[in-house]
N, C-alpha and C positions, 0 to 999 in steps of 0.2 A: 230419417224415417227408419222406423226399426223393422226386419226383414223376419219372417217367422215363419216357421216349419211346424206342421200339425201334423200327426201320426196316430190316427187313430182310426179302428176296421170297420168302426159305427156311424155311417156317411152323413147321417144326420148331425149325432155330435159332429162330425168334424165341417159339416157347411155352417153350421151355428156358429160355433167358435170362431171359424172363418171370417163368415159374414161379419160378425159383431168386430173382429178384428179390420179387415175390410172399410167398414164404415165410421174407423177412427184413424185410417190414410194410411192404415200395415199394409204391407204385399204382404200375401199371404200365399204360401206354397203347399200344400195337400199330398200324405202319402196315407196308403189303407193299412201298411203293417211294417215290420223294422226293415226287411228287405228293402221294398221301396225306397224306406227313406235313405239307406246306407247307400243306395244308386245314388238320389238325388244330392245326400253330401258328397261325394264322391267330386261333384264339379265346384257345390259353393256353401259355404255356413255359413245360414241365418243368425240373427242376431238373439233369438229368442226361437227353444222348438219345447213344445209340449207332446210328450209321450203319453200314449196306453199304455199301460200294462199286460195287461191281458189281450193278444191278439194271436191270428192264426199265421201260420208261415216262418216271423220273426216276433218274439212277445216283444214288450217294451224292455224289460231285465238283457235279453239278448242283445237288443239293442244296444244300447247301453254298456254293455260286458262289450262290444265289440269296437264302438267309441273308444273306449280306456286301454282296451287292448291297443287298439292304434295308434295310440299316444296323442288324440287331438287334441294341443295344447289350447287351443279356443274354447274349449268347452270347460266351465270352470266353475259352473255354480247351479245347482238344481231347487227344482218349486215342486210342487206336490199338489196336483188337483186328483181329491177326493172324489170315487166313482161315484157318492149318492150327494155331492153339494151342488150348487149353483154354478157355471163354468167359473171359478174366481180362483185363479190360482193362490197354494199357501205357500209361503217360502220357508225352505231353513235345510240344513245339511245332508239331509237323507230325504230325495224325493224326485220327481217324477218328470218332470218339466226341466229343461238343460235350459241353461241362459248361457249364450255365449258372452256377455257385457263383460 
């Protein structure tokens, strides 16, 4: 089962996403902004985390910048879900969405 981290400050998107992940058999773990999540890695990385960008406290970029700072060798490939599409993430070298796989 793939394990996934959702980071986003818009509780809505992130129940959506959730749920929808949810009821294709993901655990699904919920943080509101990069702080959060950097606690929540801090014990275990998921298999698959989709970032915000744009958030209060820790944006996604920070996020992110603080990942690579730490060196976490698991984190090795990023997706990019556009703020005005459908939740469907898009993959490829610069983006937004970390995949640990």
């Amino acid at each position: 089962m793939t394990d996934v981290l959702i980071v986003e400050d818009d509780s809505d998107i992130r129940n959506l996403l959730g749920d929808q992940l949810q009821d294709k058999g993901c655990p699904v773990w919920r943080a509101s902004n990069g702080e959060n999540a950097l606690r929540r890695l801090s014990d275990e990385i998921p298999d698959l985390i989709f970032i915000d960008i744009m958030m209060p406290v820790m944006d996604g970029i920070g996020l992110i910048s603080e990942l690579q700072k730490a060196g976490e060798p698991r984190i090795s490939r990023w997706c990019y879900l556009p703020p005005s599409a459908p939740p469907m993430p898009r993959c490829g070298p610069s983006s937004w969405v970390l995949s640990t796989a």
